[in-house]
HTML snippet that shows the backbone in 3Dmol.js (N, CA, C, O; Angstrom):
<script src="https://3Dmol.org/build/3Dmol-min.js"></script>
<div id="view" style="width:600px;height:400px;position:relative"></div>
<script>
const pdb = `
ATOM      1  N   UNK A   1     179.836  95.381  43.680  1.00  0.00           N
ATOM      2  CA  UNK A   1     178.673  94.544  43.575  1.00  0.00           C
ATOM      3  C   UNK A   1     177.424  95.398  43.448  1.00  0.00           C
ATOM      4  O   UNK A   1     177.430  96.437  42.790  1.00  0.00           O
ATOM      5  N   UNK A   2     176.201  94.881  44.179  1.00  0.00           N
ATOM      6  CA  UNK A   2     175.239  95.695  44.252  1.00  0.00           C
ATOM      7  C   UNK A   2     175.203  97.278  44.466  1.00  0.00           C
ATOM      8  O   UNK A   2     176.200  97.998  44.521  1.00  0.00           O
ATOM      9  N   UNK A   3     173.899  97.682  44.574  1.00  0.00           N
ATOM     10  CA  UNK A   3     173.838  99.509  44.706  1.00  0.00           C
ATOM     11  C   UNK A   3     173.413  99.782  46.453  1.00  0.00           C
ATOM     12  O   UNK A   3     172.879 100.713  47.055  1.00  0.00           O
ATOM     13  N   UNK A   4     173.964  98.445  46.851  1.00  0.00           N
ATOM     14  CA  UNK A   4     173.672  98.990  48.780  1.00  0.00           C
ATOM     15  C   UNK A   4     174.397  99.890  48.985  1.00  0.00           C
ATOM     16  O   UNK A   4     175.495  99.993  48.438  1.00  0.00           O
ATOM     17  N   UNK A   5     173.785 100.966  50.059  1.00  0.00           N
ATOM     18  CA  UNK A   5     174.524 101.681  51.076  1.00  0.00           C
ATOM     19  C   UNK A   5     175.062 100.503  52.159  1.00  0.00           C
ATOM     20  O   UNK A   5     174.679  99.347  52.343  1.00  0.00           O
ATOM     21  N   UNK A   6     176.003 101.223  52.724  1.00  0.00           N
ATOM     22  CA  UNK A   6     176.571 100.693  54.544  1.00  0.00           C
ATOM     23  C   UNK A   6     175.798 101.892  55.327  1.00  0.00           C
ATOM     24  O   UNK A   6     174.983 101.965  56.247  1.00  0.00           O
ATOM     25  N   UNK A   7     176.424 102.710  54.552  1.00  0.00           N
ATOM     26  CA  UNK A   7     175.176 104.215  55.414  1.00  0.00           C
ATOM     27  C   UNK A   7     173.966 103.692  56.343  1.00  0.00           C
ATOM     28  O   UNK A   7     172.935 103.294  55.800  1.00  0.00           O
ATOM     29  N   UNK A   8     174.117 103.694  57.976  1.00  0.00           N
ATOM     30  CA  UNK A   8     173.074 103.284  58.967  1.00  0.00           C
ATOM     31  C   UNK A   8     172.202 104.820  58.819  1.00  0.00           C
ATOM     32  O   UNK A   8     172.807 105.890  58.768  1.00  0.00           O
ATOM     33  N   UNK A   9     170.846 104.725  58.766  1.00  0.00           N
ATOM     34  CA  UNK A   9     170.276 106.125  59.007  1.00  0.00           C
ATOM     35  C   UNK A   9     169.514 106.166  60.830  1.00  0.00           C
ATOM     36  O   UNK A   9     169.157 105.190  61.490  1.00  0.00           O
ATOM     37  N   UNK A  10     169.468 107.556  61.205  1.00  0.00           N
ATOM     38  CA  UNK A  10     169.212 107.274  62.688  1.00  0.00           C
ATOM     39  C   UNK A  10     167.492 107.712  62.534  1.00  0.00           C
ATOM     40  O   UNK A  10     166.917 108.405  61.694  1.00  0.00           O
ATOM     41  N   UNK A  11     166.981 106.954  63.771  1.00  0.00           N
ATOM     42  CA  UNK A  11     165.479 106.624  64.086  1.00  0.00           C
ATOM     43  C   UNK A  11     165.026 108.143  63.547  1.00  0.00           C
ATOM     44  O   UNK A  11     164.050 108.120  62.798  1.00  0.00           O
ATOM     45  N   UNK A  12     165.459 109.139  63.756  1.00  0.00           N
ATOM     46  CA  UNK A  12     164.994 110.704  63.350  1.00  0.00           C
ATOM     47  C   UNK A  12     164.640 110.507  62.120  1.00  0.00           C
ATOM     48  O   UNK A  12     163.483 110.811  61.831  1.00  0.00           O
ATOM     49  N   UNK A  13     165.752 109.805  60.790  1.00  0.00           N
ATOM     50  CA  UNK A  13     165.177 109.714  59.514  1.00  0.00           C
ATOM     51  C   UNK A  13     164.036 108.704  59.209  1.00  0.00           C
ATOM     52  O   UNK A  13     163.042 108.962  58.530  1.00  0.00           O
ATOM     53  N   UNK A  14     164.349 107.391  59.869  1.00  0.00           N
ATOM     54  CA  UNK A  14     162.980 106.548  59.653  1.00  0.00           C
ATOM     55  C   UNK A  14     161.668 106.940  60.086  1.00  0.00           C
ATOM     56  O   UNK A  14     160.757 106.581  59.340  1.00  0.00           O
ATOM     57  N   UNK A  15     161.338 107.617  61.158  1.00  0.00           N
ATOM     58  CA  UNK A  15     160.326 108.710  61.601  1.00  0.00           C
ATOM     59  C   UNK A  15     160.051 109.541  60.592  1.00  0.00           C
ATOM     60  O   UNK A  15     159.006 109.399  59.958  1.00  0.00           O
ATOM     61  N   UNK A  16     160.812 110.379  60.341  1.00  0.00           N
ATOM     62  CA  UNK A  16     160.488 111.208  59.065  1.00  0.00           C
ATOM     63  C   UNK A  16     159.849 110.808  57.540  1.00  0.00           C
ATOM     64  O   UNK A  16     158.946 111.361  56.912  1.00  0.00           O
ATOM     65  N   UNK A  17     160.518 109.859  57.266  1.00  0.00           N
ATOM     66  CA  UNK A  17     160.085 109.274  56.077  1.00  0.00           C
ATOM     67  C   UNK A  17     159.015 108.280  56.451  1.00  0.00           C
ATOM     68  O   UNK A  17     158.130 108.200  55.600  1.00  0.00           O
ATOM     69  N   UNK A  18     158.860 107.467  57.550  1.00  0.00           N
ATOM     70  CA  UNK A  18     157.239 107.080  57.715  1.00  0.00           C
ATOM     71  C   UNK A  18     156.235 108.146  57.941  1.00  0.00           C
ATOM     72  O   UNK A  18     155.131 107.737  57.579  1.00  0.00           O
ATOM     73  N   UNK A  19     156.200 109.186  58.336  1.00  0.00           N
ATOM     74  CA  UNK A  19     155.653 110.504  58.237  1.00  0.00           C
ATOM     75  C   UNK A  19     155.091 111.264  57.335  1.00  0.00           C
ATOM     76  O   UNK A  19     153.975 111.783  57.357  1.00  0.00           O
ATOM     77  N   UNK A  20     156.207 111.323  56.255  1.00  0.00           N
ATOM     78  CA  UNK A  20     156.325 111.509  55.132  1.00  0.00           C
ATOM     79  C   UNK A  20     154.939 110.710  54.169  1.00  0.00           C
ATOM     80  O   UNK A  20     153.896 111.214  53.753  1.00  0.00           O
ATOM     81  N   UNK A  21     155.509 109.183  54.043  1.00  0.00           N
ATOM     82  CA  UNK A  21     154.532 108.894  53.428  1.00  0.00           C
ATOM     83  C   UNK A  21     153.260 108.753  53.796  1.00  0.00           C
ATOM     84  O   UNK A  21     152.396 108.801  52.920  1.00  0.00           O
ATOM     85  N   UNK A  22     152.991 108.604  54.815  1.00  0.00           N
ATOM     86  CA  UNK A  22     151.858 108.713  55.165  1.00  0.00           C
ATOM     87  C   UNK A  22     150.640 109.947  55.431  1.00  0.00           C
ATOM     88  O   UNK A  22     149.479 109.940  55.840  1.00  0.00           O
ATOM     89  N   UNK A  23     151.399 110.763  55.058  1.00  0.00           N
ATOM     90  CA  UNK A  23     151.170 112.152  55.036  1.00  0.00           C
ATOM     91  C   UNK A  23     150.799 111.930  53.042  1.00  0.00           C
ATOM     92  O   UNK A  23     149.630 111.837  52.669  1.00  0.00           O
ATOM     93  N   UNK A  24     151.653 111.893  52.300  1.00  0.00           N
ATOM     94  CA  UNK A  24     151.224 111.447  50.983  1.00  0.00           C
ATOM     95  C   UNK A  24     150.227 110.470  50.602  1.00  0.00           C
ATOM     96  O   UNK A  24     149.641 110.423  49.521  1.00  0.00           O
ATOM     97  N   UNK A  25     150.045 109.454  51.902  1.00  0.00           N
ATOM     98  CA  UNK A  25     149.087 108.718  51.657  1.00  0.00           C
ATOM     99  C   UNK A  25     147.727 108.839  51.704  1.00  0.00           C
ATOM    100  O   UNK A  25     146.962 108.095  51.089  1.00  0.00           O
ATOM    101  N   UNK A  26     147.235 110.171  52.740  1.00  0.00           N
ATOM    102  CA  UNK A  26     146.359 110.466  53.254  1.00  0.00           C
ATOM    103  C   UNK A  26     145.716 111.614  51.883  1.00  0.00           C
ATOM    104  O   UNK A  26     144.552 111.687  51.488  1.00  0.00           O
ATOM    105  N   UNK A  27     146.983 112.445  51.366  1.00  0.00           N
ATOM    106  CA  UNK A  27     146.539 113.944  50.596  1.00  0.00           C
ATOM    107  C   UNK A  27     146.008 112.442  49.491  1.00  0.00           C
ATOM    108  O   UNK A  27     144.799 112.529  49.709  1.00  0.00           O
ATOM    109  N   UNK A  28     146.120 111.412  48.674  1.00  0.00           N
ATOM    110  CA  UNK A  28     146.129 111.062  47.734  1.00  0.00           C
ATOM    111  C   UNK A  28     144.234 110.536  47.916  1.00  0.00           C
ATOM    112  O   UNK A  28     143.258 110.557  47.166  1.00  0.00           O
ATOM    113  N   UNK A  29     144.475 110.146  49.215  1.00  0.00           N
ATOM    114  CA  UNK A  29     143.107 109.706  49.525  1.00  0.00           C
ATOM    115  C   UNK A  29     141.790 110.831  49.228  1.00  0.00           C
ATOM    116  O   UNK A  29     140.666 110.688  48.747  1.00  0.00           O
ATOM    117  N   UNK A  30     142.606 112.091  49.814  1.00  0.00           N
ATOM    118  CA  UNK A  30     141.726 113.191  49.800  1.00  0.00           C
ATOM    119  C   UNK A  30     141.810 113.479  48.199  1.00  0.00           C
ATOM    120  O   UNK A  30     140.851 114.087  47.723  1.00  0.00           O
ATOM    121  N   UNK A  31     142.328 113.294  47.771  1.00  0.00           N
ATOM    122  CA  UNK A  31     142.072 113.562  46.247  1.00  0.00           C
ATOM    123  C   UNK A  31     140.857 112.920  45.399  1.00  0.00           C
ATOM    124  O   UNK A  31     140.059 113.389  44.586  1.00  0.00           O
ATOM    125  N   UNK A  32     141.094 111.503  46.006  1.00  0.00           N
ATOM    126  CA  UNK A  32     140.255 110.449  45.608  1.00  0.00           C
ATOM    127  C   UNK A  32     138.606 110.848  46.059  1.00  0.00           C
ATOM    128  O   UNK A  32     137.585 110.576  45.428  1.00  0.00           O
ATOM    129  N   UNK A  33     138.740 111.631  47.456  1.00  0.00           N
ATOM    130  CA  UNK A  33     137.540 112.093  48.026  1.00  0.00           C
ATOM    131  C   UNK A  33     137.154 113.369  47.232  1.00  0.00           C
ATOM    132  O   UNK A  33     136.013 113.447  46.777  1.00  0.00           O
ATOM    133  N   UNK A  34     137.808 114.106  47.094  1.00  0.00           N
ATOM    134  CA  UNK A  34     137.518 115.228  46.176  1.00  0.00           C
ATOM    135  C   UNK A  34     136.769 115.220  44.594  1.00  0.00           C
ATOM    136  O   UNK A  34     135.817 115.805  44.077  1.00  0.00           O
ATOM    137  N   UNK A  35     137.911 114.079  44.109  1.00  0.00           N
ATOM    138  CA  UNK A  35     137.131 113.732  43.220  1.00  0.00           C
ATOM    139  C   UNK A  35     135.674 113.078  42.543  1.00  0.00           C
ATOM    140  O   UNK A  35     135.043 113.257  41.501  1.00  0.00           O
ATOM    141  N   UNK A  36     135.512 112.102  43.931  1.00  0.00           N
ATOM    142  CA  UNK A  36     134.021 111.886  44.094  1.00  0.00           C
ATOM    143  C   UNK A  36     132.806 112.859  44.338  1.00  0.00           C
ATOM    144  O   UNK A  36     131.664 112.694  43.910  1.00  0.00           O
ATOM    145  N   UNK A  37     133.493 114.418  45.484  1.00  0.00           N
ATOM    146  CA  UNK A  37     132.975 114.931  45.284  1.00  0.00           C
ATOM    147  C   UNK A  37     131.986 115.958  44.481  1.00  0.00           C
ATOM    148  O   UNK A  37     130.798 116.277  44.451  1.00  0.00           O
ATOM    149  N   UNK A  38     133.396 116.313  43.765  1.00  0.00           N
ATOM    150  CA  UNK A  38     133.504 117.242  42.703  1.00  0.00           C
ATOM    151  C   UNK A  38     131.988 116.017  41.149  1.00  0.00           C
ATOM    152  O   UNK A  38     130.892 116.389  40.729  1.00  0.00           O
ATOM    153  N   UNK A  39     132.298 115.485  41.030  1.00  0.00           N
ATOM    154  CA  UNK A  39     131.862 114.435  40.144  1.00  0.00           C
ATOM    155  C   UNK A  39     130.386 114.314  40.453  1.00  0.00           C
ATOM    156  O   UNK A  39     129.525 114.350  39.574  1.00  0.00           O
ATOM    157  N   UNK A  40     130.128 114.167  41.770  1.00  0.00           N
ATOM    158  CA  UNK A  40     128.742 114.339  41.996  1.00  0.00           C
ATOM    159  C   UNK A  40     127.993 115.775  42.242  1.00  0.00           C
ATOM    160  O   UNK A  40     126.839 115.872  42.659  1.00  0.00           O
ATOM    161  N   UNK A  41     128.835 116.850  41.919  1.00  0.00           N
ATOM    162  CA  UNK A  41     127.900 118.013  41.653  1.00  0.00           C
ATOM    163  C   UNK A  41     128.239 118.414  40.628  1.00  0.00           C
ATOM    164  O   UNK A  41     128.420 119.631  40.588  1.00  0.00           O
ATOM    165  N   UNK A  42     128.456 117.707  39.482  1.00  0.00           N
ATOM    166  CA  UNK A  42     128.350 117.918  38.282  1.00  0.00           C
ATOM    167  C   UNK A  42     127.091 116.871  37.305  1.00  0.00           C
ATOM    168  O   UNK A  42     126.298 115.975  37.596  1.00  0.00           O
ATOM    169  N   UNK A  43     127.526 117.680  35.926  1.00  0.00           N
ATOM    170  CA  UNK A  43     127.020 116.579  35.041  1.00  0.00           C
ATOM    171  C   UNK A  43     127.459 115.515  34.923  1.00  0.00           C
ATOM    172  O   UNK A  43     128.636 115.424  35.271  1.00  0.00           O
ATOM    173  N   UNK A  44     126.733 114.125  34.362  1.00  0.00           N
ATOM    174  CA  UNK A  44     127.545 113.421  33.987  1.00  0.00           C
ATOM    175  C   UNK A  44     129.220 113.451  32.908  1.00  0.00           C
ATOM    176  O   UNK A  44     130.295 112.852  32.918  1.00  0.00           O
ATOM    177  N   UNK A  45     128.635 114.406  32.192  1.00  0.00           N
ATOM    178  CA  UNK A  45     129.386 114.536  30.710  1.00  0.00           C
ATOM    179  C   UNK A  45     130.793 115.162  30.784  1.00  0.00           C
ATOM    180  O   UNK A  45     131.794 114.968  30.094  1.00  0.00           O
ATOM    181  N   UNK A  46     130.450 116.366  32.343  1.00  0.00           N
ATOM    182  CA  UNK A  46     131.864 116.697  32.521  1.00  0.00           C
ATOM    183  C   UNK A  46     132.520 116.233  33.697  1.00  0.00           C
ATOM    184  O   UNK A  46     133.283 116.923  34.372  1.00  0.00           O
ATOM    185  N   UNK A  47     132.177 114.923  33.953  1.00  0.00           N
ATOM    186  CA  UNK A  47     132.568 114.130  35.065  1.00  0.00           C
ATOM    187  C   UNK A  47     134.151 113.304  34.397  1.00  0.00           C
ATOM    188  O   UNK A  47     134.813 112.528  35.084  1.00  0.00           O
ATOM    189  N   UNK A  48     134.440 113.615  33.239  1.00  0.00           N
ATOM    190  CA  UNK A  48     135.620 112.962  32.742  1.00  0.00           C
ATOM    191  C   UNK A  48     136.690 114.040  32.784  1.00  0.00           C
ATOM    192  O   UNK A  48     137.857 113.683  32.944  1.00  0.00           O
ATOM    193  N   UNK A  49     136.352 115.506  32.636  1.00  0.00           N
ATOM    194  CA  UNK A  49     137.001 116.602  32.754  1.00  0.00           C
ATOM    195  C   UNK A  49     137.403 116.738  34.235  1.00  0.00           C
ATOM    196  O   UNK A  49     138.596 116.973  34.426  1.00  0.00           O
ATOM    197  N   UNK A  50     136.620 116.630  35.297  1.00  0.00           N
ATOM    198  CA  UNK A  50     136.550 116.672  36.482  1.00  0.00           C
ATOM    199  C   UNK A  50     137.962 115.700  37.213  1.00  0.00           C
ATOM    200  O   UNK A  50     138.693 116.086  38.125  1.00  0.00           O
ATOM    201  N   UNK A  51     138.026 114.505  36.554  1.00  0.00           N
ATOM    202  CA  UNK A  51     139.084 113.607  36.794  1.00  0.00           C
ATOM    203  C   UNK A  51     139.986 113.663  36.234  1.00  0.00           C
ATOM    204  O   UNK A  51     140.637 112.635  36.419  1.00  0.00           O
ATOM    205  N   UNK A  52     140.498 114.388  35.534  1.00  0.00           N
ATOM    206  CA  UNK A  52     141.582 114.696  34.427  1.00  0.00           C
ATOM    207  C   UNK A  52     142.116 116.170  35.245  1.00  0.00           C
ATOM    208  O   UNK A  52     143.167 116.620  34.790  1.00  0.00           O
ATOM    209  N   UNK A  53     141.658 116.741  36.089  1.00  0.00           N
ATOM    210  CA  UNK A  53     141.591 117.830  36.617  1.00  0.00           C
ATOM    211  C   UNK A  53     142.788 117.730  37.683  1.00  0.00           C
ATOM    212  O   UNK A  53     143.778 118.452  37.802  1.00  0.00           O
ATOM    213  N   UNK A  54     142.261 116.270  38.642  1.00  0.00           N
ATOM    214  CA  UNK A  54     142.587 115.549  39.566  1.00  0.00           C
ATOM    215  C   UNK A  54     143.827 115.571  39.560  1.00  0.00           C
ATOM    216  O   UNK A  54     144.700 116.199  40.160  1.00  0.00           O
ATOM    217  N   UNK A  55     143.755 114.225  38.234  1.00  0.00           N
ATOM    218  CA  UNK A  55     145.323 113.780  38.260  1.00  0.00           C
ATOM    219  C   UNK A  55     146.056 114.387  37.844  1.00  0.00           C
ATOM    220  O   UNK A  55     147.169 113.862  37.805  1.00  0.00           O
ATOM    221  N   UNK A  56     145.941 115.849  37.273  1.00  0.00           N
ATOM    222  CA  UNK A  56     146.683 116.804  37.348  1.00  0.00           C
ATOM    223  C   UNK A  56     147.213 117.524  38.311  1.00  0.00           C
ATOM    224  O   UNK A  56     148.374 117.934  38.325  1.00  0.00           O
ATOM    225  N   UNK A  57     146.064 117.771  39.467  1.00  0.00           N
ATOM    226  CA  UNK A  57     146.696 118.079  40.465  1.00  0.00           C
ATOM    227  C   UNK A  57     147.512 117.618  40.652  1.00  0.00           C
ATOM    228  O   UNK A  57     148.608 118.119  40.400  1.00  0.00           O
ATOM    229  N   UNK A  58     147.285 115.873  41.444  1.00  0.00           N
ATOM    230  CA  UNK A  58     148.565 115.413  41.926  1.00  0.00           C
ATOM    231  C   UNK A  58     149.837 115.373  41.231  1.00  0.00           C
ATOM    232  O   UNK A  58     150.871 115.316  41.896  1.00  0.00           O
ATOM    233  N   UNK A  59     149.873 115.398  39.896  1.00  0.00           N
ATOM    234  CA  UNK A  59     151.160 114.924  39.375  1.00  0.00           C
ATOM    235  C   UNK A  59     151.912 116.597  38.951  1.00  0.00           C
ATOM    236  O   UNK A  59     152.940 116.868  38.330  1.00  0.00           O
ATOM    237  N   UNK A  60     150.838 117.507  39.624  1.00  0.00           N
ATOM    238  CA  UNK A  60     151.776 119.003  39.429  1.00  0.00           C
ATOM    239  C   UNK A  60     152.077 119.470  41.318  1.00  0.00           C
ATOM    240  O   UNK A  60     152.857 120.272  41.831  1.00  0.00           O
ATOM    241  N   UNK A  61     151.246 118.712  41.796  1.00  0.00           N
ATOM    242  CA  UNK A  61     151.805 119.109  43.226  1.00  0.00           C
ATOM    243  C   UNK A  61     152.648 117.934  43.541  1.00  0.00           C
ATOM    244  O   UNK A  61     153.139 118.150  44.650  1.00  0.00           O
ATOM    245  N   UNK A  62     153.122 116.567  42.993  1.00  0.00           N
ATOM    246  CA  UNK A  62     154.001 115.930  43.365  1.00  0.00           C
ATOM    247  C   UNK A  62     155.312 116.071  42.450  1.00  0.00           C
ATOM    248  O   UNK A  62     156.250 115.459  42.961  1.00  0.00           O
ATOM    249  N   UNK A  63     155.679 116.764  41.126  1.00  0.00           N
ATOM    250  CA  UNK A  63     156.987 117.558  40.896  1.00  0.00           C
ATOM    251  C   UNK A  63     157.099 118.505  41.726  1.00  0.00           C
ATOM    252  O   UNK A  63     158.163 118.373  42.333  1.00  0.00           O
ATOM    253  N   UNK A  64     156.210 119.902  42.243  1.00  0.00           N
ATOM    254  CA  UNK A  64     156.538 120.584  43.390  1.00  0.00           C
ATOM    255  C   UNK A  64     157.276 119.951  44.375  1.00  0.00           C
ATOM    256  O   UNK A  64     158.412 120.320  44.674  1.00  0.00           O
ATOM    257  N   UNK A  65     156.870 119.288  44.748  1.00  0.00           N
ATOM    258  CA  UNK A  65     157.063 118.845  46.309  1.00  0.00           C
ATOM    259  C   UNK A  65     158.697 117.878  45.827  1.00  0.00           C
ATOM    260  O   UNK A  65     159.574 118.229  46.616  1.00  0.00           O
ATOM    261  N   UNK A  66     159.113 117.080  45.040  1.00  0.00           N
ATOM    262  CA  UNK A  66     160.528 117.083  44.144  1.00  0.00           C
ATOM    263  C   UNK A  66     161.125 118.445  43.747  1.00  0.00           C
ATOM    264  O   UNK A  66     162.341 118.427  43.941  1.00  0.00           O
ATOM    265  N   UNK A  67     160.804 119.308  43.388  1.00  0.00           N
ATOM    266  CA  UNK A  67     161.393 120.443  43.265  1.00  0.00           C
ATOM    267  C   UNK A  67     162.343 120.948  44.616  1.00  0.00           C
ATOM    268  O   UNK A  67     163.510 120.870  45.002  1.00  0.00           O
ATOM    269  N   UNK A  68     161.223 121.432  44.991  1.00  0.00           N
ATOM    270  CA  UNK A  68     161.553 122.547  46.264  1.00  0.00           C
ATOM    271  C   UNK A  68     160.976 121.991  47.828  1.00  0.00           C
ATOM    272  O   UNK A  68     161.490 122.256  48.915  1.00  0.00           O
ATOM    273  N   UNK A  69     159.938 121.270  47.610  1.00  0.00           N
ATOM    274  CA  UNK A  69     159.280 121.180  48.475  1.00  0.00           C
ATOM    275  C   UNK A  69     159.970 120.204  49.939  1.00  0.00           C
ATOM    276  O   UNK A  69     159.959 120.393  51.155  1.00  0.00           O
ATOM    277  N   UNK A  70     160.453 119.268  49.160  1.00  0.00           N
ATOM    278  CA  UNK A  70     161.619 118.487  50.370  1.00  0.00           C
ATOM    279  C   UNK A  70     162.815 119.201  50.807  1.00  0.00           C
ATOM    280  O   UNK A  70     163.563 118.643  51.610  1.00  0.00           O
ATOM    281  N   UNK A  71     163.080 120.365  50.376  1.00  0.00           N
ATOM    282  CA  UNK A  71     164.035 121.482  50.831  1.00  0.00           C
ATOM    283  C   UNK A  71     163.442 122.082  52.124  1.00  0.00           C
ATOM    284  O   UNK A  71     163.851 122.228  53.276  1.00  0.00           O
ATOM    285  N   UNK A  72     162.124 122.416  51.343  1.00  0.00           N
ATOM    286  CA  UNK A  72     161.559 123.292  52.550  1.00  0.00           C
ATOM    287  C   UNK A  72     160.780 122.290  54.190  1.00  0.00           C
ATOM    288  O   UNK A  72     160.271 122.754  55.210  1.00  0.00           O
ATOM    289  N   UNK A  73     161.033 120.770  53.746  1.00  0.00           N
ATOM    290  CA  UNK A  73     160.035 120.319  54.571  1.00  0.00           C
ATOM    291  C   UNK A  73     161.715 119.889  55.576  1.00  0.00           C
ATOM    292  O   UNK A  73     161.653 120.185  56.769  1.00  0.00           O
ATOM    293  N   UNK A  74     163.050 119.253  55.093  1.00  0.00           N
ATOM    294  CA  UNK A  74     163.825 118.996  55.781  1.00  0.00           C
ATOM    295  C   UNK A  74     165.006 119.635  56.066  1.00  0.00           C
ATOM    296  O   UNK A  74     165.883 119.334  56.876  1.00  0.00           O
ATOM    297  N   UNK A  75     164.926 120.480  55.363  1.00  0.00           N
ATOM    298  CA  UNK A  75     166.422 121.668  55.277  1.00  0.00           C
ATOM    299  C   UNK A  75     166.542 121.962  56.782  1.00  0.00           C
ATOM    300  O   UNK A  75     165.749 121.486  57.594  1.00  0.00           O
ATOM    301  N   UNK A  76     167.494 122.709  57.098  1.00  0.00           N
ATOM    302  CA  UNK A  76     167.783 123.569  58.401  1.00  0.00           C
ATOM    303  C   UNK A  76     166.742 124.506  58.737  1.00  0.00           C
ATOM    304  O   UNK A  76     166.413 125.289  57.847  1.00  0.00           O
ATOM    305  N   UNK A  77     166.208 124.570  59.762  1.00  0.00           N
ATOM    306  CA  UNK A  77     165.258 125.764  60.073  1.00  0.00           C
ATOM    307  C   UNK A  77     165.978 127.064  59.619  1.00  0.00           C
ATOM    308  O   UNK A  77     167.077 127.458  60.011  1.00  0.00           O
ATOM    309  N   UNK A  78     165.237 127.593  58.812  1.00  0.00           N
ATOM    310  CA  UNK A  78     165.463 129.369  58.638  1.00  0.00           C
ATOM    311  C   UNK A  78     164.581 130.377  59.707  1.00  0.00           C
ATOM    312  O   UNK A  78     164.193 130.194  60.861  1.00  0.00           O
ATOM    313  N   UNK A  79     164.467 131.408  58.860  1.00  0.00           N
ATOM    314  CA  UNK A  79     163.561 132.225  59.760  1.00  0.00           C
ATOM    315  C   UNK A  79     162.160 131.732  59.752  1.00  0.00           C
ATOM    316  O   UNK A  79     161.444 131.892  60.740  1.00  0.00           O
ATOM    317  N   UNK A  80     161.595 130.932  58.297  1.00  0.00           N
ATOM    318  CA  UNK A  80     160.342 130.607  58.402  1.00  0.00           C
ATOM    319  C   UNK A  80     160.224 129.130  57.732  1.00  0.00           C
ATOM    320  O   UNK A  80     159.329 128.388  58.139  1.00  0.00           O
ATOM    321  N   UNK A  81     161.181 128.654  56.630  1.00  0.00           N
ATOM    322  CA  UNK A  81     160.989 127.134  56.031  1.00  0.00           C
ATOM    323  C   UNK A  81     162.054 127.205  56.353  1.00  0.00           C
ATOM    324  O   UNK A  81     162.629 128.189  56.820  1.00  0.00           O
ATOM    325  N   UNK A  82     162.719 125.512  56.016  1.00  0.00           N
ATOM    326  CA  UNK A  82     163.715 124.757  55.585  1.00  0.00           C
ATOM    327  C   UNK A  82     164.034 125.272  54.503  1.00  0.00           C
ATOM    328  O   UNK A  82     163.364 125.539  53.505  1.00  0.00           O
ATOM    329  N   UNK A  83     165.240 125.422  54.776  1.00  0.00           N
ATOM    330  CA  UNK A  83     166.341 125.660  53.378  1.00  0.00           C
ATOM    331  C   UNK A  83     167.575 124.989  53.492  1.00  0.00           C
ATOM    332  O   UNK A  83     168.128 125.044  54.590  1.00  0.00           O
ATOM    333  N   UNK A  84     168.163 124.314  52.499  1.00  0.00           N
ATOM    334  CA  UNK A  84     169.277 123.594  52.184  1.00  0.00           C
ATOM    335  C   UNK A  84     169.794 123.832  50.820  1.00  0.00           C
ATOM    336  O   UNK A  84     169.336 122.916  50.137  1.00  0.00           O
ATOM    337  N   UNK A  85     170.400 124.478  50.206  1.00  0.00           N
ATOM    338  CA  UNK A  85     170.667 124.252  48.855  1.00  0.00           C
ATOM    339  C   UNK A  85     170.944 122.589  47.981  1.00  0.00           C
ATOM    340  O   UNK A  85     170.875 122.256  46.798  1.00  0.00           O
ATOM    341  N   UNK A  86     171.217 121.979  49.037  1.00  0.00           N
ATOM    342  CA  UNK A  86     171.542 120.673  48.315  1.00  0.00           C
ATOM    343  C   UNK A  86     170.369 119.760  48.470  1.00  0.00           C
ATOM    344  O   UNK A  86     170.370 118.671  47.897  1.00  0.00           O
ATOM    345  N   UNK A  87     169.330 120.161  49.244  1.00  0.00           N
ATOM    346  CA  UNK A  87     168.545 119.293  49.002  1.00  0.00           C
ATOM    347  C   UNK A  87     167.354 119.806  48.106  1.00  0.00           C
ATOM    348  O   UNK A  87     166.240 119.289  48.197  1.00  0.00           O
ATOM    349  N   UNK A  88     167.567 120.616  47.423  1.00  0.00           N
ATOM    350  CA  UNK A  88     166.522 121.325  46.309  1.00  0.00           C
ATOM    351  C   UNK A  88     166.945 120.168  44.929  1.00  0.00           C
ATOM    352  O   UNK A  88     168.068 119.778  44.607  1.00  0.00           O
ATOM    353  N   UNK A  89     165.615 119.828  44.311  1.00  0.00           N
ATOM    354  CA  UNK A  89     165.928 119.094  43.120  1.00  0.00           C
ATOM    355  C   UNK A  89     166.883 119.616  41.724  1.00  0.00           C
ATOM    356  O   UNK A  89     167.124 118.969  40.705  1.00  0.00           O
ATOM    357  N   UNK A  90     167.309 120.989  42.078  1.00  0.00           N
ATOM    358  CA  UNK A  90     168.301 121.405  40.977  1.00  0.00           C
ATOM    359  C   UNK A  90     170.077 121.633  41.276  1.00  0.00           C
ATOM    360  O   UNK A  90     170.938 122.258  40.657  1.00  0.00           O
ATOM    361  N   UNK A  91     170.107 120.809  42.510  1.00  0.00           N
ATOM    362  CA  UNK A  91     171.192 121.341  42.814  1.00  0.00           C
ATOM    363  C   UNK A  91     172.397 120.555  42.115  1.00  0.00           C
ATOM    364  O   UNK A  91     172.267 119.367  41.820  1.00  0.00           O
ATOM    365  N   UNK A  92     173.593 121.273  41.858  1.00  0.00           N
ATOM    366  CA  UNK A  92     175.059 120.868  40.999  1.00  0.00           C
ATOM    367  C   UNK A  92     174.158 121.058  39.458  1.00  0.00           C
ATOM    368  O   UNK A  92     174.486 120.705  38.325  1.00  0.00           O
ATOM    369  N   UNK A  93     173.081 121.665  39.879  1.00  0.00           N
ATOM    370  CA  UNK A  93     173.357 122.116  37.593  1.00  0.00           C
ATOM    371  C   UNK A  93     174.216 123.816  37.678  1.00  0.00           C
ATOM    372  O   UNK A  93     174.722 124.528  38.546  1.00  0.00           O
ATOM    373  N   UNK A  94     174.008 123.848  36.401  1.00  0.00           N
ATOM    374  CA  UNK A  94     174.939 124.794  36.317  1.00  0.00           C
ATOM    375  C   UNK A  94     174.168 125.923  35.451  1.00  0.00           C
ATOM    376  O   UNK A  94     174.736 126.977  35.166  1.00  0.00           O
TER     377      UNK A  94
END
`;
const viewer = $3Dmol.createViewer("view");
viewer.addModel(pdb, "pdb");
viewer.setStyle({}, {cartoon: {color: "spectrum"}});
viewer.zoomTo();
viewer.render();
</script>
């Protein structure tokens, strides 16, 4: 039938992932703040460059953070990040 799990996840993962986003919710805000900033110590003219800047950021620090970055935020403690090979966004290629 459907694409449900039975898979129960324990309170550790729902913590995490409300964490998670809200932690994404906050950097997106600050972006939004940045960008106002940034915009008002400029010209008008390169106030369109300024926002194009933005949403670059986010959409090159949110493939990061799909890449590697959920490796390093939930993997097994190492000596200094999380590492998991399977939870890196390239894992089983070849």
């Amino acid at each position: 039938m459907g694409g449900y799990s039975s898979e129960v996840y324990s309170e550790t993962d729902a913590t995490d992932t409300v964490w998670v986003l809200t932690c994404a919710a906050m950097v997106f805000f600050m972006q939004c703040g940045y960008a106002l900033l940034e915009c008002g110590s400029v010209r008008e003219k390169n106030s369109t460059s300024i926002l194009i800047k933005n949403l670059f950021n986010i959409c090159i620090g949110s493939l990061g953070f799909w890449l590697v970055g959920y490796a390093f935020a939930f993997g097994t403690q190492g000596a200094f990040i999380g590492f998991d090979k399977e939870l890196f966004a390239g894992n089983g290629f070849e």
